[in-house]
N, C-alpha and C positions, 0 to 999 in steps of 0.2 A: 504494500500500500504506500501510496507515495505521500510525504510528507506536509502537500499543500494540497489542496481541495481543486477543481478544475475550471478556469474561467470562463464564463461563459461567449463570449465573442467569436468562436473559433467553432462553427457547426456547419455539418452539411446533412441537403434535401437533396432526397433521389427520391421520385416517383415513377415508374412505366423502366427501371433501369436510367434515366434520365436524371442529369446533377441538374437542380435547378437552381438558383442562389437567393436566397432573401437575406433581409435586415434584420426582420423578426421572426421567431417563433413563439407561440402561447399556446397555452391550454393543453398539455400535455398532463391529464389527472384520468384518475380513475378513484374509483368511493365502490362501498358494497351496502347496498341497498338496508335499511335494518327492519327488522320481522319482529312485533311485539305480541306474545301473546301471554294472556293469562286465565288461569284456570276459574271455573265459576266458583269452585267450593274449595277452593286455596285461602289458609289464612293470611295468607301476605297480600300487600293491596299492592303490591309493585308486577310489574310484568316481567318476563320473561323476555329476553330477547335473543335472536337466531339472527346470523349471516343473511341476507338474500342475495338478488343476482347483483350483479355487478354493472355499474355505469359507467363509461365512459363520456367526458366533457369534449365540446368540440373542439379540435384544432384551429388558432386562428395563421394567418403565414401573410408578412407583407413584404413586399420588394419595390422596388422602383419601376415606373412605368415606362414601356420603352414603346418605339413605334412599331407597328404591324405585331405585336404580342399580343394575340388575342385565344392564348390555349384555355383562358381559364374560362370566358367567355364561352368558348366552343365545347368545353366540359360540361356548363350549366347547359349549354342549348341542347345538348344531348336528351337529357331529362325528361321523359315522357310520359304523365300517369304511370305511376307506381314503376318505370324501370329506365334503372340508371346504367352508366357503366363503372363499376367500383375500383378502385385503384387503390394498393398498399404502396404506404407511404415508410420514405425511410428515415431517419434521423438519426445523425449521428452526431455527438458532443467529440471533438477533436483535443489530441492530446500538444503540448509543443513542437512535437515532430510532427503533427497535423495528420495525424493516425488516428481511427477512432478507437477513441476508451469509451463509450458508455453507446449504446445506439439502442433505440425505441422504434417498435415496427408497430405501425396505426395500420390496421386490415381492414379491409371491406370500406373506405373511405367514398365520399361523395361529397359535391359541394350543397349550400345550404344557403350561402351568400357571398355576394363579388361587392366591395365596394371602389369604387373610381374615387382618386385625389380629387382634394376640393381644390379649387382655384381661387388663386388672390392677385391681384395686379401689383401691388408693393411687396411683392415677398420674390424669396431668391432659392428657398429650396427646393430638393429633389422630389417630384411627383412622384407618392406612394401610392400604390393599392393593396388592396390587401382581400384575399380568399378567407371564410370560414369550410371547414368543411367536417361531416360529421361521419363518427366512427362505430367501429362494430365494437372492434377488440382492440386495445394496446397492450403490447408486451415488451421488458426490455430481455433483449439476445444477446447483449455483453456486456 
């Protein structure tokens, strides 16, 4: 185990096999549902609680907007009554040698929301968008 903990700045996205580069990553969580039950003729007034299933939180990913980049676009258009095309996603948290040390695989991924940079006439920075897209299962593999 290495003696500092890992910064975060240093990550890469592959989707379809494909590196794609963003700024940001978020929402990379999961939680397990909680199950309360209690007995009718139990003297304790407190419940009982059980595991349930498991949830995962959407992913959000934003990058900089370039011209003719219109994949995410063309992912949402996909989308027709009840059927998508699903895509595992990859993440990886890079080490100083820019190796991955920790990587999270989002399965069964779809999008859910695309937002377009807002525009400002006095401002000077980089047009961001940014994808949500929602998950089956997350797991990490290393």
């Amino acid at each position: 185990m290495s003696a500092y903990p890992l910064p975060k700045y240093a990550f890469l996205v592959k989707w379809n096999d494909t590196q794609i580069g963003f700024s940001e990553v978020a929402g990379l969580n999961m939680e397990i549902e909680l199950i309360e039950y209690r007995i009718g003729d139990s003297p304790e007034h407190a419940s009982v609680k059980f595991p349930g299933r498991p949830k995962y939180g959407n992913i959000t990913m934003k990058r900089g907007t370039f011209a003719n980049a219109t994949e995410f676009y063309d992912w949402m258009g996909e989308i027709q009554l009840n059927e998508v095309t699903r895509r595992d996603i990859t993440i990886s948290l890079l080490d100083a040698s820019g190796n991955p040390a920790v990587t999270w695989k989002a399965m069964g991924a779809f999008p859910v929301k695309i937002e377009a940079t807002d525009f400002k006439s006095d401002g000077n920075e980089v047009a961001i968008e940014s994808i949500e897209i929602a998950i089956e299962k997350l797991e990490i593999v290393q």
